[in-house]
C-alpha positions as CSV (number, residue, x, y, z in Angstrom):
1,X,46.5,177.5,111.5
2,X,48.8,177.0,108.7
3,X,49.4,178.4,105.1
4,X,48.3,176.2,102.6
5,X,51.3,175.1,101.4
6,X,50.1,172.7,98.4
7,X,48.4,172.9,94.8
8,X,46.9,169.2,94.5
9,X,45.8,166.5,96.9
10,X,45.7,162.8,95.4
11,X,45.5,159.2,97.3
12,X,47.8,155.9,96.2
13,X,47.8,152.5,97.1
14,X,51.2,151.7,98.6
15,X,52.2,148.5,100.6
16,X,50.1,149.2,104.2
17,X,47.6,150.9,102.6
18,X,46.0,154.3,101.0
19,X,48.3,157.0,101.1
20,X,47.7,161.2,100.8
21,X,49.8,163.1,98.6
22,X,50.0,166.8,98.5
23,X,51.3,167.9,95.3
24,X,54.6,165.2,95.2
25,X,54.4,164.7,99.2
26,X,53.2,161.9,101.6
27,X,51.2,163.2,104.0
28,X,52.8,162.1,107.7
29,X,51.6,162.0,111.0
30,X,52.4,164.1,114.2
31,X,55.3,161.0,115.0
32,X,56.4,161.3,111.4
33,X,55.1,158.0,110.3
34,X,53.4,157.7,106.8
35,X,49.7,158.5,106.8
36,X,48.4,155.1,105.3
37,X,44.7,154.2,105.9
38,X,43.0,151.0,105.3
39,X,40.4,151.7,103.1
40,X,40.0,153.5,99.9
41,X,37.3,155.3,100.9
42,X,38.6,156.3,104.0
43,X,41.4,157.9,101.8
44,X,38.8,160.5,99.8
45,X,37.4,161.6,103.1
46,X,40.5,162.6,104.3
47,X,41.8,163.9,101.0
48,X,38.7,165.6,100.5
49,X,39.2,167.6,104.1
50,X,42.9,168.6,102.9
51,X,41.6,169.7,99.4
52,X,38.6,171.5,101.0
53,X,41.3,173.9,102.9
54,X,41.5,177.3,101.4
55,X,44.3,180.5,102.2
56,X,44.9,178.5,105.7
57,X,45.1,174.8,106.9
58,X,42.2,174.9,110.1
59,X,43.2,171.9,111.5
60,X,40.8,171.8,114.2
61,X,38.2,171.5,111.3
62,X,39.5,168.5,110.1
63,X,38.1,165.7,112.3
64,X,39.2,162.5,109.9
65,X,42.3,163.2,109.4
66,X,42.8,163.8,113.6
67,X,41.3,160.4,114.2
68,X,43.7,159.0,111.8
69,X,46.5,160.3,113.3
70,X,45.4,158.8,116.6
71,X,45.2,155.9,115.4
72,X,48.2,155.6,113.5
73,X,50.5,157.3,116.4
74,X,48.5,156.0,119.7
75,X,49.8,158.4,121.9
76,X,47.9,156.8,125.0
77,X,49.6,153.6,123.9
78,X,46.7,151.6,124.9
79,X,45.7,148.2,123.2
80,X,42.4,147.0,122.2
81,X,41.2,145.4,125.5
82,X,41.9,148.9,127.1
83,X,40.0,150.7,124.6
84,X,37.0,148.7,125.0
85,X,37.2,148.8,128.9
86,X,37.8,152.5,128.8
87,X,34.2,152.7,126.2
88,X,32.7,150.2,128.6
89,X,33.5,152.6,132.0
90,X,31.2,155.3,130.2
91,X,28.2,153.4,131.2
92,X,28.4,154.2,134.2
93,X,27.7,158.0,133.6
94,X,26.0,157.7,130.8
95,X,23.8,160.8,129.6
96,X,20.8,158.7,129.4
97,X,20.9,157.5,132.5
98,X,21.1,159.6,134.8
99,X,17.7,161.9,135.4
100,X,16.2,163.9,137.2
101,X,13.2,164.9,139.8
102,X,12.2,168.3,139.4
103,X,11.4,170.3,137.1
104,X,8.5,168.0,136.4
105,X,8.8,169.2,132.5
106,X,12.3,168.4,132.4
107,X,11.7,164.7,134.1
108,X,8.8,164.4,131.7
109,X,11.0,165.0,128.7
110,X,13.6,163.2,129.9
111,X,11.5,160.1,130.2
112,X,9.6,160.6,126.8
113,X,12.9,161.1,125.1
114,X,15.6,159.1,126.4
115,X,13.3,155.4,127.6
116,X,13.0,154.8,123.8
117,X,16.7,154.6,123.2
118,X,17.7,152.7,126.6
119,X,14.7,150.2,126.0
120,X,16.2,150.1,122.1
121,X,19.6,149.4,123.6
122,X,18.1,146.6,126.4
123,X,16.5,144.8,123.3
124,X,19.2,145.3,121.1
125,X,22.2,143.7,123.2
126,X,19.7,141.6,125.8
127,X,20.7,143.3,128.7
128,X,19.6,145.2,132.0
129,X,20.4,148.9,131.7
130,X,17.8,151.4,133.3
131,X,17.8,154.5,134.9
132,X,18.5,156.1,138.3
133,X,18.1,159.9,139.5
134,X,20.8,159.3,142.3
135,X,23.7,161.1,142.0
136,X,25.7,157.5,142.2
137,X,23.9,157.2,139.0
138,X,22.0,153.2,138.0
139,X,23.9,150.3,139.2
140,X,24.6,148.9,136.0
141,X,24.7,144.9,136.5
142,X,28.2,143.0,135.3
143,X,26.7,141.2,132.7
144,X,25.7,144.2,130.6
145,X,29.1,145.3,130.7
146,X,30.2,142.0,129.1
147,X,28.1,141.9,126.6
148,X,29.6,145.2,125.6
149,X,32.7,144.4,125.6
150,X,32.4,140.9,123.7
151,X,30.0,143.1,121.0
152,X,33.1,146.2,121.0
153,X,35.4,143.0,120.6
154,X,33.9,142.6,117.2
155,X,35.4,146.1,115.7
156,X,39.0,147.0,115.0
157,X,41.6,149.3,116.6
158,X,40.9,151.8,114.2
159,X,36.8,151.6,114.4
160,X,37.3,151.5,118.5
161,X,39.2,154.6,118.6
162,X,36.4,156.5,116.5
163,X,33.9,154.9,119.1
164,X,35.6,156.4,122.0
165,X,35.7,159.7,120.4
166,X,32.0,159.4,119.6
167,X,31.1,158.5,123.1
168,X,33.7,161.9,124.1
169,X,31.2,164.7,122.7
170,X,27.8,162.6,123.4
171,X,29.0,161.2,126.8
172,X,26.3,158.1,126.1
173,X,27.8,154.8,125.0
174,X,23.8,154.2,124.7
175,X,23.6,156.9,122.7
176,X,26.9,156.3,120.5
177,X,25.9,152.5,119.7
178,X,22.8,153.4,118.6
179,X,24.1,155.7,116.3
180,X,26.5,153.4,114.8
181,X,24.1,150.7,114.6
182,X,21.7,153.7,112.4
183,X,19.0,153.5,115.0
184,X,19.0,157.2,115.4
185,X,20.3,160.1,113.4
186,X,23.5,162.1,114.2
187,X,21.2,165.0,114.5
188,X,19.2,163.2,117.5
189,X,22.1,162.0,118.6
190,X,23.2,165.0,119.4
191,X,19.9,166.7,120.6
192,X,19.8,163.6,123.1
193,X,22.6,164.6,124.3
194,X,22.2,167.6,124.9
195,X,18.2,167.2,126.6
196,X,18.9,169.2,129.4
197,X,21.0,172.2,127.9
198,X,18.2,172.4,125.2
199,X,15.0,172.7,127.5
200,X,17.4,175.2,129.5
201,X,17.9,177.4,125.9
202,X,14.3,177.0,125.6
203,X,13.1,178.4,128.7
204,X,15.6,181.0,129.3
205,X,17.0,181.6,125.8
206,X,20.5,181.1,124.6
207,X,23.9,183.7,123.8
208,X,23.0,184.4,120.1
209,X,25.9,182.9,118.4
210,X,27.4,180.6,121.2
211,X,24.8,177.9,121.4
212,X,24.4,177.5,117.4
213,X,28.2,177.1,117.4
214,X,28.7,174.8,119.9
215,X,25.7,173.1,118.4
216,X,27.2,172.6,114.8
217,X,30.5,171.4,116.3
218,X,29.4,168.9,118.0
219,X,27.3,167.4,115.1
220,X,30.3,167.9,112.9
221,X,32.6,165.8,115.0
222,X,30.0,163.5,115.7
223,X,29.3,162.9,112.4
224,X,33.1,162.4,111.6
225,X,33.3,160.0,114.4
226,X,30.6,157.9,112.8
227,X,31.5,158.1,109.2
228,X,34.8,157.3,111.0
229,X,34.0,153.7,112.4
230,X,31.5,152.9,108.9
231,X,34.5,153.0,107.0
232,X,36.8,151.4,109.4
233,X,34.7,148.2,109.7
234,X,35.7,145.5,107.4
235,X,32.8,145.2,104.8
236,X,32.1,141.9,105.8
237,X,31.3,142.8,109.8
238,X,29.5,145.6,108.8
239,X,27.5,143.7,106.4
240,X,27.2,140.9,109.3
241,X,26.1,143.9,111.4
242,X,23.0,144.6,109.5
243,X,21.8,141.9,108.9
244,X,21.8,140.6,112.3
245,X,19.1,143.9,112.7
């Protein structure tokens, strides 16, 4: 944490983009490159986060502008077709799709809960994805990953890294394109993603502030991620997007 160290925060439009001011300085990233975003929108949401800071800066609370920075600096140094592969490898141990045997209740819920997205998913993209209670997980067939990647294709650098950081705290790509797409609410999301650790809370209670924490951070940052990508999409593929559902 840091001492808030400004009065005002304002955005401008300057040759690569939105900029943050604090008072009469330009925000900069942890590489000390201007903070310029590509949308105006994208701009208030990150000025609002800066203005929203009170005695101290919590950085840690402030999910847009981190995302921003990772985008602007790439520290992994990776390029688009590694950030879709890297999206794409979650399948493979995606949430959803593993399950398991016993309890019966848990299996139950499980199956009640999670087919609906998975079948959404299979009807959404036309592809094989299913389920498996081995611990190798489902064999997910070649050509689903393909069509994932040619559909991931169709976002920016900027929109991919919030989808990788949306897939981080749900560990689903199922789960994280249905969200995106608005098939499902961050709030399931998130409850989908946490199945297991919720019928464990319900059947043998939870530490009285941990779980609610944990809880609320991971809907926070999974509804920064989305906002995120929404207003990293050009207007026209997002606009393409819907009406294609």
């Amino acid at each position: 944490e840091r001492k808030r160290f400004y009065q005002n925060v304002s955005i401008s439009q300057g040759e690569g983009g939105f900029e943050i001011n604090l008072d009469h300085r330009k925000l900069k990233t942890p590489q000390a490159k201007l903070f310029t975003v590509p949308s105006e929108a994208l701009a208030i949401a990150v000025a609002t986060e800066w203005d929203s800071q009170k005695d101290t800066i919590k950085f840690y609370t402030m999910h847009l502008t981190t995302l921003c920075n990772t985008a602007l600096d790439n520290p992994t140094q990776r390029n688009k077709t590694q950030l879709i592969r890297a999206a794409v490898k979650f399948l493979e141990t995606d949430t959803v799709c593993y399950r398991v045997e016993e309890p019966p209740a848990l299996a139950e819920l499980q199956k009640n809960e999670w087919d609906p997205v998975v079948a959404w998913a299979e009807k959404r993209y036309d592809v094989t994805i299913g389920s498996s209670t081995s611990i190798l997980g489902p064999n997910i067939p070649a050509s689903t990953k393909e069509t994932f990647v040619s559909h991931l294709a169709s976002y920016n650098m900027w929109a991919l890294q919030g989808i990788e950081f949306i897939i981080t705290q749900l560990k689903s790509l199922i789960l994280s394109m249905s969200l995106i797409d608005r098939h499902i609410t961050v709030e399931k999301a998130v409850l989908l993603s946490r199945l297991e650790e919720e019928y464990q809370i319900r059947r043998w209670g939870n530490v009285e502030w941990a779980h609610d924490y944990d809880l609320c951070e991971l809907r926070a940052r999974t509804a920064a991620g989305t906002l995120f990508v929404h207003l990293c999409s050009e207007s026209s593929t997002v606009k393409h997007k819907l009406l294609q559902d």
